[in-house]
C-alpha positions in Angstrom: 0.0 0.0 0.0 1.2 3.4 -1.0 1.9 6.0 2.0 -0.6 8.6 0.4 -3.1 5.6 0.9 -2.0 5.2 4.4 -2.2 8.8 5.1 -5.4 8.7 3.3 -7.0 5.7 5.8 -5.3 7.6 8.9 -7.3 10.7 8.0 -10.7 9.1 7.6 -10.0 7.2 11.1 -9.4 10.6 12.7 -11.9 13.0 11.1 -15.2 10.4 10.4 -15.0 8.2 14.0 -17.6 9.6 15.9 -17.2 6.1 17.6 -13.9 7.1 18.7 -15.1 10.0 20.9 -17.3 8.3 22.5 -14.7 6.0 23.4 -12.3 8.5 24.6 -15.4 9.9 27.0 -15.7 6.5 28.7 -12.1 5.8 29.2 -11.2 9.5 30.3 -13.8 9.0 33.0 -11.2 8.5 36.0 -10.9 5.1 37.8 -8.2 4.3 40.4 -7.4 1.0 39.7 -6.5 2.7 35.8 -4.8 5.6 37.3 -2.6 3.2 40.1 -2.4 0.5 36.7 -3.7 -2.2 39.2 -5.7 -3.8 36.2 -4.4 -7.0 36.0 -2.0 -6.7 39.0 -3.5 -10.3 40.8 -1.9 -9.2 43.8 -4.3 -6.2 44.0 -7.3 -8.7 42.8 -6.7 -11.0 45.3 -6.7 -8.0 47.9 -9.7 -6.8 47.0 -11.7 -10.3 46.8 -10.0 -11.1 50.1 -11.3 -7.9 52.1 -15.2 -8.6 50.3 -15.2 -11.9 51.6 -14.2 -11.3 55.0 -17.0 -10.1 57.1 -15.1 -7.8 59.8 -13.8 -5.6 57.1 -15.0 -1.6 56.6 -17.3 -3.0 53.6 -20.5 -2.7 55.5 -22.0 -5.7 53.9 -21.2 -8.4 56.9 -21.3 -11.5 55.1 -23.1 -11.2 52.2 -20.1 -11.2 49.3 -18.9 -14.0 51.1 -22.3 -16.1 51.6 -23.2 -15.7 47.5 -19.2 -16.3 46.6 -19.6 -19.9 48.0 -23.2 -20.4 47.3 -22.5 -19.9 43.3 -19.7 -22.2 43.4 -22.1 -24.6 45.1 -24.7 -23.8 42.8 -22.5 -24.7 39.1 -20.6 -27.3 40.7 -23.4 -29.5 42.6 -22.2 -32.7 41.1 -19.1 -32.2 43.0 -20.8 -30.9 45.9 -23.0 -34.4 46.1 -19.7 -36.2 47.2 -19.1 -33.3 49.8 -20.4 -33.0 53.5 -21.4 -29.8 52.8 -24.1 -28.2 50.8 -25.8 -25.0 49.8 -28.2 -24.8 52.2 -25.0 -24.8 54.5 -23.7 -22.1 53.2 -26.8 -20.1 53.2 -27.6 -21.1 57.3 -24.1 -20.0 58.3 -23.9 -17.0 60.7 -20.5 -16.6 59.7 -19.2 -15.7 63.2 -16.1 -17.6 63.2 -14.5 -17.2 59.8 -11.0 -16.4 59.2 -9.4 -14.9 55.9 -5.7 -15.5 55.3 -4.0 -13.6 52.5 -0.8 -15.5 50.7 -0.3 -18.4 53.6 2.1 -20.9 52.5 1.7 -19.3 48.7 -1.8 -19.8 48.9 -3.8 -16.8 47.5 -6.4 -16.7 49.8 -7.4 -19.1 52.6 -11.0 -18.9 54.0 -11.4 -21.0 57.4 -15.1 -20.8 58.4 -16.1 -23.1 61.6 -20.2 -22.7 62.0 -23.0 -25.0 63.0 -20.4 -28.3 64.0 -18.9 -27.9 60.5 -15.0 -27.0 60.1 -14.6 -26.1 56.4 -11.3 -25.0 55.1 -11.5 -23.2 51.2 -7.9 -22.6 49.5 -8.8 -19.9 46.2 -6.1 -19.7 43.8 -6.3 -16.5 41.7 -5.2 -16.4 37.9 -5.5 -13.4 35.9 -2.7 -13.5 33.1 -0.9 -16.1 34.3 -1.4 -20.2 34.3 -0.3 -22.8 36.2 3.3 -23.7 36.6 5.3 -26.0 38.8 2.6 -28.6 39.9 1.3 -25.3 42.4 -2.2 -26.7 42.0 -1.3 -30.0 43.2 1.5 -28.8 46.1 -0.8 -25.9 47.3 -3.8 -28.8 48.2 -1.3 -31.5 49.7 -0.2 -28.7 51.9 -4.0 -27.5 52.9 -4.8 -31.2 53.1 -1.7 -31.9 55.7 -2.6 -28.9 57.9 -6.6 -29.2 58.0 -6.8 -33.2 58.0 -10.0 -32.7 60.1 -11.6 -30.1 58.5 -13.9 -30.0 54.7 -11.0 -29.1 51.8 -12.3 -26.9 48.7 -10.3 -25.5 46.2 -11.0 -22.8 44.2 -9.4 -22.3 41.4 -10.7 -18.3 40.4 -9.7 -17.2 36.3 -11.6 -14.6 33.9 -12.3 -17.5 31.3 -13.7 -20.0 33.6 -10.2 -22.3 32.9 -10.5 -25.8 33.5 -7.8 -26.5 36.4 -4.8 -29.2 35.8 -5.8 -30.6 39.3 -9.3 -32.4 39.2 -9.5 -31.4 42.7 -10.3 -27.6 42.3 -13.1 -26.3 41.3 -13.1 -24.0 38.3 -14.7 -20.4 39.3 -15.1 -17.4 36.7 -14.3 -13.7 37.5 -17.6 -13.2 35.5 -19.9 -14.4 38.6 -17.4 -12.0 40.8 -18.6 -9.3 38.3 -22.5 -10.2 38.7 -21.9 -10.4 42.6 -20.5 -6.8 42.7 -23.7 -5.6 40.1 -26.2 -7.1 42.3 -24.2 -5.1 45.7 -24.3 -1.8 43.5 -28.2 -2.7 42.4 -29.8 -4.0 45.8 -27.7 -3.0 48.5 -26.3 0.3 48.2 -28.4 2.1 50.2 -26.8 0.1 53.6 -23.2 1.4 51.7 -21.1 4.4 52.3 -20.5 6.6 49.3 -16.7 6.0 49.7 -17.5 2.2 49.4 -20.4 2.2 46.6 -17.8 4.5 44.6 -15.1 1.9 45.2 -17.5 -0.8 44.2 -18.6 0.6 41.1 -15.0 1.5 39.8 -13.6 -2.2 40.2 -17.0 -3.5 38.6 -15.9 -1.5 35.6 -12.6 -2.5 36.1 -13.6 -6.4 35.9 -15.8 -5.9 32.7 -13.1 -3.4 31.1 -10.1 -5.8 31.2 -10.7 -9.0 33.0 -13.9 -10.8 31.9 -15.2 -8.2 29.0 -18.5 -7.4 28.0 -18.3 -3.6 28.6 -19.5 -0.8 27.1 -15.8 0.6 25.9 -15.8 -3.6 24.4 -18.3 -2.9 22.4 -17.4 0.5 20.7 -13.6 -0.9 20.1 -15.0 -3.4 18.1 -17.2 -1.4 16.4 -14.2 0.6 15.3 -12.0 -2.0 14.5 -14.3 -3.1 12.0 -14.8 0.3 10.2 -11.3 0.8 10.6 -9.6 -2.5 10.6 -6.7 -1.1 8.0 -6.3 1.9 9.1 -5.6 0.5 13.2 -3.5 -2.0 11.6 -1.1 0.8 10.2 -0.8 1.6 13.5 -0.6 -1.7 15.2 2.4 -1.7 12.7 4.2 1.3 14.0 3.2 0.8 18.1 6.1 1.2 20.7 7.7 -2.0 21.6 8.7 -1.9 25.2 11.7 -4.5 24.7 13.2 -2.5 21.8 12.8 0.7 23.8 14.2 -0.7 26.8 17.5 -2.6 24.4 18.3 0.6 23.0 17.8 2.1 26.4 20.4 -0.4 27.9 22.8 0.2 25.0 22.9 3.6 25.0 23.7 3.9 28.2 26.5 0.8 28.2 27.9 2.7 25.8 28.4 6.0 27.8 30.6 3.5 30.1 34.0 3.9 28.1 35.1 0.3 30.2 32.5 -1.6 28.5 32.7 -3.6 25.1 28.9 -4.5 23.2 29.7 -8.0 21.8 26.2 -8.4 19.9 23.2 -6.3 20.8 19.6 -7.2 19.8 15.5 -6.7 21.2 15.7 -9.8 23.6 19.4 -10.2 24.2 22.8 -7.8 24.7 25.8 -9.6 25.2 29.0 -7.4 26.5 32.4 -7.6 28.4 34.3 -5.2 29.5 38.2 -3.6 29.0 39.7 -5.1 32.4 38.1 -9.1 31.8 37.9 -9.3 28.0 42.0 -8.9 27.4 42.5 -11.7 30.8 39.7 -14.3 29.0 40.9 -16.2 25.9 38.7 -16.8 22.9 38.3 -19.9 23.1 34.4 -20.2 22.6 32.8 -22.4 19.9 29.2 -22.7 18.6 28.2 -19.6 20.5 29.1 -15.8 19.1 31.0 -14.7 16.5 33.6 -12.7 18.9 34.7 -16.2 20.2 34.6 -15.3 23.7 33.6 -17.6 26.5 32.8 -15.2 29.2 29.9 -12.6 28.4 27.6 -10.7 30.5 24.0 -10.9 29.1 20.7 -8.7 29.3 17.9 -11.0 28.6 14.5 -9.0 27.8 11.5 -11.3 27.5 8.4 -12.7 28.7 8.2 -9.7 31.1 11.5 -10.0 32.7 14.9 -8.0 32.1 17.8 -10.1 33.6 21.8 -9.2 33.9 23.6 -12.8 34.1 27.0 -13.5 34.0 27.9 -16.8 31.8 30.1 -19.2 31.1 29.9 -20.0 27.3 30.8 -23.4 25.6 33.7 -23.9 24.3 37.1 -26.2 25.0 36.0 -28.0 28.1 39.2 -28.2 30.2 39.1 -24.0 30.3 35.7 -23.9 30.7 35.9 -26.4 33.8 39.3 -23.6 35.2 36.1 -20.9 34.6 33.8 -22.6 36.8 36.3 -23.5 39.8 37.5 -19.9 39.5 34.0 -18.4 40.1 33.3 -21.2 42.9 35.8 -19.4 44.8 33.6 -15.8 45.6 30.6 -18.2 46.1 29.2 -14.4 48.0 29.3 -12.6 44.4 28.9 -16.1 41.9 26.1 -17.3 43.6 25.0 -19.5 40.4 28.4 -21.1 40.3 28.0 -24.2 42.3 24.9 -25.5 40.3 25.0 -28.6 38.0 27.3 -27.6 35.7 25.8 -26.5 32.2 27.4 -28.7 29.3 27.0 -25.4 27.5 26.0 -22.5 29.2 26.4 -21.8 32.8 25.1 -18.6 34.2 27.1 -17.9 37.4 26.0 -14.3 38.4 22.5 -13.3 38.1 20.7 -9.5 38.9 17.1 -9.5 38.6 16.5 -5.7 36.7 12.5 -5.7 36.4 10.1 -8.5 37.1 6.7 -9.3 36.2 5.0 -7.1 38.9 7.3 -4.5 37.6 5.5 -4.8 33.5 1.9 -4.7 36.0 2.4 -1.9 38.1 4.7 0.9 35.7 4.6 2.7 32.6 7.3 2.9 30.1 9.1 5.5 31.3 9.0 4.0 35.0 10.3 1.1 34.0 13.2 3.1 31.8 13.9 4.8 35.7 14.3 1.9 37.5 16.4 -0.1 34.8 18.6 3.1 35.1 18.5 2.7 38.7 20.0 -0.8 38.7 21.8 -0.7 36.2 23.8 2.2 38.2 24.4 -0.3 41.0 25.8 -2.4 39.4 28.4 -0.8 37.3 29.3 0.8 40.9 29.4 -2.1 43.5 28.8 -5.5 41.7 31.2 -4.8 38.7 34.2 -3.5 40.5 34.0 -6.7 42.5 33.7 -8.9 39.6 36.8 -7.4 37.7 38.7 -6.9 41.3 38.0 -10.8 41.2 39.1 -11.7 37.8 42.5 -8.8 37.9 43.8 -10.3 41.2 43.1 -14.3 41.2 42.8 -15.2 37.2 45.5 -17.2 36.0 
């Protein structure tokens, strides 16, 4: 396509999109869970379902979040509920004097320990929001609820936007659209028992949940409308978005390369490989199979999959010199903390500095993220390089 089309389709999405002011009215409207970017932070999520369910909290509505939470998961799971002492009419009788809501316990999410009416029921919810499973956790997370509450009725919940089906058999599958039609029905039949404060907290995460976790909004709606009128000219820009990893490599290269001691080997979006003047001249190039440069010791920045990672590696190459590496590094086990692992036939990271982690990509914009790269970045060209290098200068043969 020609650029004076593409200008062309840009100008018709800008001057005949009525759609597109609307959309910009609904989204301008503030919200504090947008303006804090706690949108798909589960953390947050799991704070917020945590203080509904618990009837002590400022909420002002006692138990009722919590009574309707457990009696719809009765209510779309009552096959699993026949094999179960416990039914919905239990959770409808209970008084919910005694119940006890732990946040994060042994990795769990949330913990709900309710003991009413000679019933001891013990309810592990694990949240998901844009992650999956990993690790087994479904499986480790109930063997440990099971050990500690052998006497008491196990549930697990197992809480997602798309109502996933969980690896574990054991946990029931819960959507974050029900959590959604709870908080509607609060907003519709019990706001007058509500503070303002609370009603206007209520309504904002409502929003929130049909915005970006489990869809169906009005701002939904219009976006798609306007995709399909405009499909080629959004894909133009689609085309021409900022990427956050290339903004952050070029970020990171730039300012490597304003540090006069440090040598780029190969630089790209996900990876930057460097060395610097004091370790490059006292490691040979001996590496095979890995970089072009030959060398067997590189630093590398690895930008992916919400992560940006500084590790130190061993490279392969001729074994018996990669095997003087390793011992070399064993010996400042304090700074090499990677070294003593099962030696990679490979690659062997031996240092590692955690830049930005997936909370980080949650919780900051661009420009945050820039600052706090900056930030550690400046540590460790000041304390942890030094160290390294003193550590190479004064015991590598």
């Amino acid at each position: 396509m020609s650029e004076s089309n593409q200008l062309k389709l840009l100008e018709d999405f800008i001057l005949r999109n009525p759609n597109l002011d609307r959309l910009e009215n609904l989204i301008q409207e503030f919200n504090i869970f947008e303006t804090l970017r706690l949108t798909h932070a589960e953390i947050r999520h799991s704070n917020v379902i945590a203080w509904l369910l618990n009837p002590m909290e400022n909420h002002g509505l006692s138990s009722y979040f919590l009574k309707q939470f457990f009696k719809f998961i009765v209510s779309s799971n009552s096959k699993f509920f026949k094999q179960l002492p416990v039914s919905l009419f239990d959770f409808e009788l209970f008084e919910y004097s005694n119940v006890e809501i732990r946040r994060e316990w042994n990795n769990v999410d949330i913990l709900v320990i309710i003991i009413e009416n000679g019933k001891k029921v013990v309810v592990a919810i694990e949240n998901k929001i844009k992650t999956s499973e990993h690790s087994n956790q479904l499986i480790r997370y109930r063997e440990i609820v099971e050990k500690e509450y052998q006497d008491f009725i196990n549930l697990f919940v197992y809480l997602t936007p798309e109502n996933l089906i969980p690896s574990d058999e054991v946990w029931i599958p819960f959507s974050y659209d029900t959590v959604a039609d709870i908080i509607n029905d609060i907003l519709n039949y019990k706001k007058d028992n509500l503070s303002s404060n609370v009603i206007l907290f209520l309504s904002q995460y409502h929003t929130i949940l049909r915005r970006y976790v489990v869809g169906e909004s009005q701002v939904e709606k219009i976006a798609i409308e306007i995709y399909k009128k405009h499909k080629e000219a959004l894909d133009i820009i689609f085309q021409y978005k900022p990427d956050i990893y290339l903004e952050l490599s070029e970020f990171l290269q730039n300012q490597l390369r304003n540090h006069n001691d440090i040598i780029i080997d190969s630089a790209g979006k996900t990876v930057i490989r460097f060395t610097t003047n004091i370790i490059d001249p006292l490691a040979k190039t001996v590496g095979e199979g890995w970089i072009k440069s030959n060398r067997i010791v590189l630093f590398e920045f690895y930008l992916y999959d919400n992560r940006v990672a500084l590790r130190l590696y061993i490279g392969p190459g001729d074994n018996k010199y990669r095997e003087s590496l390793r011992q070399f590094f064993l010996q400042r086990k304090d700074i090499f903390k990677l070294a003593d692992r099962k030696f990679g036939t490979k690659w062997h990271a031996v240092y590692q500095n955690n830049f930005l982690q997936k909370k980080d990509f949650e919780e900051k914009d661009n420009n945050e993220l820039r600052q706090k790269v900056s930030r550690r970045l400046e540590e460790f060209l000041e304390k942890d390089l030094p160290a390294i290098q003193k550590h190479f200068v004064e015991n590598w043969q």
